[in-house]
C-alpha atoms as one frame of an Amber mdcrd trajectory, in Angstrom:
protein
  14.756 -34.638   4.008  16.362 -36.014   1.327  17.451 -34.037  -1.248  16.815
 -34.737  -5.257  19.013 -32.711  -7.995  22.302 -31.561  -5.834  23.699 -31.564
  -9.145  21.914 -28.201  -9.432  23.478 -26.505  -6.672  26.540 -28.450  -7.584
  26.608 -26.627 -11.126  25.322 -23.288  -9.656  28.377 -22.921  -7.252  30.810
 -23.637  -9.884  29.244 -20.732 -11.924  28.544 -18.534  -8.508  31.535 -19.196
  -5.687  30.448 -16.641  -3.656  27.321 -18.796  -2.973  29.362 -21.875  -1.886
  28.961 -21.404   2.051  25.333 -20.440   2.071  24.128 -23.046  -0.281  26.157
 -25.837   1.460  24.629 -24.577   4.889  21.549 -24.637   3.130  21.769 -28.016
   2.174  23.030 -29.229   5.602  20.039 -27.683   6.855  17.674 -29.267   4.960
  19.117 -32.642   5.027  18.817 -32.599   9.055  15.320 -31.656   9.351  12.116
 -33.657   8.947   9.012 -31.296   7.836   5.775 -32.521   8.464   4.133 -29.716
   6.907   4.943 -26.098   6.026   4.497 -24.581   9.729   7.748 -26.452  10.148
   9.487 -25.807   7.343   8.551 -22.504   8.254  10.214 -22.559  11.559  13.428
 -23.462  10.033  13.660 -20.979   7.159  11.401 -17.893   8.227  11.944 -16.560
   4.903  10.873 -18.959   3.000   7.275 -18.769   0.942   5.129 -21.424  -0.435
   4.504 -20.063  -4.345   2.498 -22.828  -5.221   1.188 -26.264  -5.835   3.990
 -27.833  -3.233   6.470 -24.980  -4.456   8.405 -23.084  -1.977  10.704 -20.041
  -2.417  14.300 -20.074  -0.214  15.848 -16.674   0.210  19.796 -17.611  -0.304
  22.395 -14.984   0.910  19.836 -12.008   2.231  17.557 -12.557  -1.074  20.314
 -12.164  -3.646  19.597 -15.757  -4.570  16.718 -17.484  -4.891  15.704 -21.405
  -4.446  12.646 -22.699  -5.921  12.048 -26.368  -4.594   9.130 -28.896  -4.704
   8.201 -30.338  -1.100   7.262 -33.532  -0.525   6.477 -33.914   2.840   4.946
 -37.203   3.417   8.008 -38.848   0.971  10.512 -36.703   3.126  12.309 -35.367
  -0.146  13.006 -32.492  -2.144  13.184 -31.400  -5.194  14.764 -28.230  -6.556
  13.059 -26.785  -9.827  15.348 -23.719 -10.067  18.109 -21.827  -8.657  18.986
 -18.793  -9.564  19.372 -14.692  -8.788  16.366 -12.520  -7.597  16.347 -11.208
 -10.599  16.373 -14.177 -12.618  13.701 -15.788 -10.334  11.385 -12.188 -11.029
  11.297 -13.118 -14.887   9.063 -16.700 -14.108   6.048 -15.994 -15.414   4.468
 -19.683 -13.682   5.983 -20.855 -10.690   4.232 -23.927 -11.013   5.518 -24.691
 -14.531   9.410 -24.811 -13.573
């Protein structure tokens, strides 16, 4: 999968350190593995949830951080609406609006 907006994580890390390891696994992860639908995906993160239209949720560091990315499949790429804490992610009111 290729991977649009690294910037975010990029930007996230410098404001979070303590994310650093888990997001760069995270994005190792992803970058090795070639979904062909969300029983997949599924198999690789367990914990993740699919929210929406194409959105799915990535639990970062036991849940304490939150990924919210748009999947793309058949185009093998995706695309990360928001990143942020739990917390943070409980105050979207539309998941599909990110």
């Amino acid at each position: 999968m290729r991977i649009f907006t690294e910037q975010a994580l990029k930007e996230f890390i410098s404001k979070h350190p303590e994310t650093e390891f888990a997001l760069q696994e995270w994005k190792y992860v992803v970058r090795h593995c070639k979904w062909k639908n969300y029983a997949e995906l599924k198999d690789t993160f367990n914990s993740a949830d699919l929210v929406g239209k194409q959105h799915y949720v990535f639990n970062i560091m036991g849940n304490k951080y939150r990924i919210v990315a748009v999947v793309k499949f058949s185009l093998q790429f995706i695309y990360i609406r928001f990143i942020g804490t739990h917390q943070e992610y409980d105050r979207i009111r539309n998941i599909e609006n990110i």
